[in-house]
C-alpha positions as CSV (number, residue, x, y, z in Angstrom):
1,X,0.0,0.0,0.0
2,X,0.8,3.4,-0.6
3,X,1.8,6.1,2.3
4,X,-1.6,8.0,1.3
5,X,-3.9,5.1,0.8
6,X,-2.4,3.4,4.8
7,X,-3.5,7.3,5.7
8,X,-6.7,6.9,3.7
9,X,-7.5,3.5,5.8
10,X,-6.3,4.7,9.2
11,X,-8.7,7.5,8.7
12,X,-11.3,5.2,7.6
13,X,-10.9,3.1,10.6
14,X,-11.2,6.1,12.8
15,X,-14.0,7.5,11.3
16,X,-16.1,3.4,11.7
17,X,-14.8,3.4,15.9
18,X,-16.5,6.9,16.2
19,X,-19.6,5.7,14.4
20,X,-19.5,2.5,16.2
21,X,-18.8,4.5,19.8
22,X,-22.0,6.8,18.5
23,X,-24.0,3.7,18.1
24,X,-23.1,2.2,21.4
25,X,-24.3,5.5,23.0
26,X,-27.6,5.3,21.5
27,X,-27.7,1.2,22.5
28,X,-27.1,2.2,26.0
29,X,-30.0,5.1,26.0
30,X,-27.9,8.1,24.9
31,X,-29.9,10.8,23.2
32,X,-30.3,10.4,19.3
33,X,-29.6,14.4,19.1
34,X,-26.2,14.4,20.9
35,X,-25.4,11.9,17.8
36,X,-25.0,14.4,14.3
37,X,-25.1,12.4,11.2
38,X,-27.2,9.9,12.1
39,X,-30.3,9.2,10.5
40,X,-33.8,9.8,13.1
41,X,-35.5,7.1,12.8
42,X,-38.4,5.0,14.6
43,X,-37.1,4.0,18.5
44,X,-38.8,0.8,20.2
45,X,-40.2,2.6,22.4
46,X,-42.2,4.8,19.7
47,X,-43.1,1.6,17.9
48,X,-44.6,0.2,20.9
49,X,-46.5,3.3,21.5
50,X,-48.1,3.0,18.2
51,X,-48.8,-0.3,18.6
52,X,-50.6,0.1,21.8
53,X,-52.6,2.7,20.2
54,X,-53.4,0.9,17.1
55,X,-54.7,-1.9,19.5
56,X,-56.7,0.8,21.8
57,X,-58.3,2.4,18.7
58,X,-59.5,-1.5,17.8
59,X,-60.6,-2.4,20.8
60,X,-63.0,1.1,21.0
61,X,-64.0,0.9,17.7
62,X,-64.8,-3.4,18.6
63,X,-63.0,-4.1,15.4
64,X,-61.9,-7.6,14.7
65,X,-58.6,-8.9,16.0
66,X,-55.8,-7.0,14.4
67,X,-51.7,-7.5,13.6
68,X,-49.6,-4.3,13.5
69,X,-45.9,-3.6,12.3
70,X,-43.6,-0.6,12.8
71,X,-40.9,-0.3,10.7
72,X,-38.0,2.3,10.1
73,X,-37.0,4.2,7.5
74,X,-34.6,1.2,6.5
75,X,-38.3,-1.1,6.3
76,X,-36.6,-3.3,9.3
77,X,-39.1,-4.4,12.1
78,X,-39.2,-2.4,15.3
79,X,-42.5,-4.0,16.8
80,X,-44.8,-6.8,15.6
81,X,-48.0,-7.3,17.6
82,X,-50.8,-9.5,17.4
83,X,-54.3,-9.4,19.0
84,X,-55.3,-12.4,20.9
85,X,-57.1,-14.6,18.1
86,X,-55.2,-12.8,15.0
87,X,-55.4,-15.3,12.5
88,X,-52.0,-16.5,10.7
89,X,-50.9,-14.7,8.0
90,X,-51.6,-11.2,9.6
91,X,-48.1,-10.9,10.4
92,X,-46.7,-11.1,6.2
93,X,-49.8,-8.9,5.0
94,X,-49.4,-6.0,7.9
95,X,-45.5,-6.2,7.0
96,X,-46.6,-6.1,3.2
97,X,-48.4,-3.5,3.4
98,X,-45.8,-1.3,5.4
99,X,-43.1,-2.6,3.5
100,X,-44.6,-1.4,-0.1
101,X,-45.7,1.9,1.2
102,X,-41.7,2.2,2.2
103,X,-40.3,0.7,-1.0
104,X,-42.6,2.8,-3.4
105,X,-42.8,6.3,-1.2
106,X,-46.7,6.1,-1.1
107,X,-49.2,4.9,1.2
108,X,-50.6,1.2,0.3
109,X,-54.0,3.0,-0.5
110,X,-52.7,5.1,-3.2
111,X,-50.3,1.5,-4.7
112,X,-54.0,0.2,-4.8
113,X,-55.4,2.9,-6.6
114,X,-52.1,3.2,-9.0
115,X,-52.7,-0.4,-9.5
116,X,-55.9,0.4,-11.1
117,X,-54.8,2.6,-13.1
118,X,-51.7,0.8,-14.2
119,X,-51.9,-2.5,-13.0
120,X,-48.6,-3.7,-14.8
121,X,-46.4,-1.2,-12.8
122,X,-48.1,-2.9,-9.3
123,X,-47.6,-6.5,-10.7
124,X,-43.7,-5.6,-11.4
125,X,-43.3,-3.6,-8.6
126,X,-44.2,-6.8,-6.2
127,X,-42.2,-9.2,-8.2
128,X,-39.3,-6.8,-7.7
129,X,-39.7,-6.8,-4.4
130,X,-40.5,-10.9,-4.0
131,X,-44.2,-10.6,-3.2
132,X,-43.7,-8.3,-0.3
133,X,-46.4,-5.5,-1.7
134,X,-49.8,-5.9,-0.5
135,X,-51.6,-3.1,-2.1
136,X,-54.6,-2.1,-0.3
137,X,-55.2,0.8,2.4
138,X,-53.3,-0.3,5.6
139,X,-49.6,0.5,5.2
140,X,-49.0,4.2,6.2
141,X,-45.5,5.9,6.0
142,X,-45.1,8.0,9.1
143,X,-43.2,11.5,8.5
144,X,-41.5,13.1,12.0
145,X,-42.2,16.7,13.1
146,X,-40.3,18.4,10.6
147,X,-41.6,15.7,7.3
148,X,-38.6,13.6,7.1
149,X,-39.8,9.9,6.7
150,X,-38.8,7.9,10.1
151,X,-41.3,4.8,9.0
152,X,-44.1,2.9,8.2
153,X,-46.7,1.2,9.9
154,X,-48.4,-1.9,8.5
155,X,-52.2,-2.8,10.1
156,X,-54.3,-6.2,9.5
157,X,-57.2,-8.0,10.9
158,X,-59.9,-5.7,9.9
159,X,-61.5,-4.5,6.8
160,X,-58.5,-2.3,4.7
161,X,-60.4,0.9,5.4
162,X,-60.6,0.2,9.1
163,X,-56.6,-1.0,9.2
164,X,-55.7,2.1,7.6
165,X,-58.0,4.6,10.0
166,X,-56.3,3.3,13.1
167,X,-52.9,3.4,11.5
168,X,-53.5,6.7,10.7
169,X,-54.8,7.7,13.9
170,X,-52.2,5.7,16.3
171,X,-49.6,7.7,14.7
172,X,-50.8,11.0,15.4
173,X,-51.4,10.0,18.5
174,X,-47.7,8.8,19.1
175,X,-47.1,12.7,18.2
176,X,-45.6,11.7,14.5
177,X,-47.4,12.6,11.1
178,X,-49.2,10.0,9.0
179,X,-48.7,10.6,5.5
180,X,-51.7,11.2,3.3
181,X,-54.0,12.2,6.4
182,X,-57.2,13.6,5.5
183,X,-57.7,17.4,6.8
């Protein structure tokens, strides 16, 4: 190796320890904001507040059981809940649902209604993606204060209207903005 590319690596390694040492801090409950150049995303514990509202808003509205799923920006899983008596599969469609509202920048309502109109870019979309687009109302993409994207949320169980209302609603109530929100 060259003098300048051993310098170019040292530098690199340093640069990875302090990332890794940033990372660390916010594993052992440092604040994200004393951390620049990291990306905000979706915590646990903000994931498990929306699920607990999601499930709140079902049980007051007496909708049928329901499967939610937080995911950040990155579509990883922060939270995964079930409702006593979910039936199987609740889990892959709530996912699907976030998951294509992530991968496509828009709401699973409006893939469902681009689907309509152009129901080859939907079908190509979810092979690119292996199946994991499930385009109906239900996957929301949740914006932070200031509208930079943090996440989605994926709902289940109910009728796709329903799913999407308490999504919607769950998320405003964890003191984030849905995306798409009616006025």
């Amino acid at each position: 190796m060259s003098p300048c590319t051993i310098h170019d690596h040292r530098r690199l390694i340093r640069l990875r320890m302090g990332t890794r040492r940033s990372w660390l801090g916010m594993v052992a409950g440092d604040s994200t904001a004393e951390h620049e150049g990291l990306e905000m995303t979706l915590s646990l514990e903000t994931g498990r507040r929306i699920a607990r509202f999601v499930h709140g808003a079902a049980d007051r509205l007496h909708l049928r059981p329901l499967t939610v799923v937080v995911l950040d920006s990155g579509g990883h899983v922060v939270v995964a809940e079930r409702s006593d008596f979910s039936p199987i599969g609740r889990f892959e469609i709530a996912r699907g649902k976030a998951y294509g509202a992530l991968a496509l920048g828009m709401n699973s309502r409006a893939i469902m209604e681009r689907g309509e109109l152009q129901p080859q870019f939907v079908a190509s979309a979810t092979a690119a993606l292996e199946g994991r687009v499930i385009p109906v109302p239900g996957g929301v993409l949740v914006d932070d204060s200031s509208g930079q994207l943090v996440g989605a949320v994926g709902v289940s169980g109910d009728t796709s209207d329903n799913d999407e209302a308490v999504a919607m609603e769950a998320i405003a109530a964890a003191g984030l903005k849905p995306r798409g929100a009616r006025a």
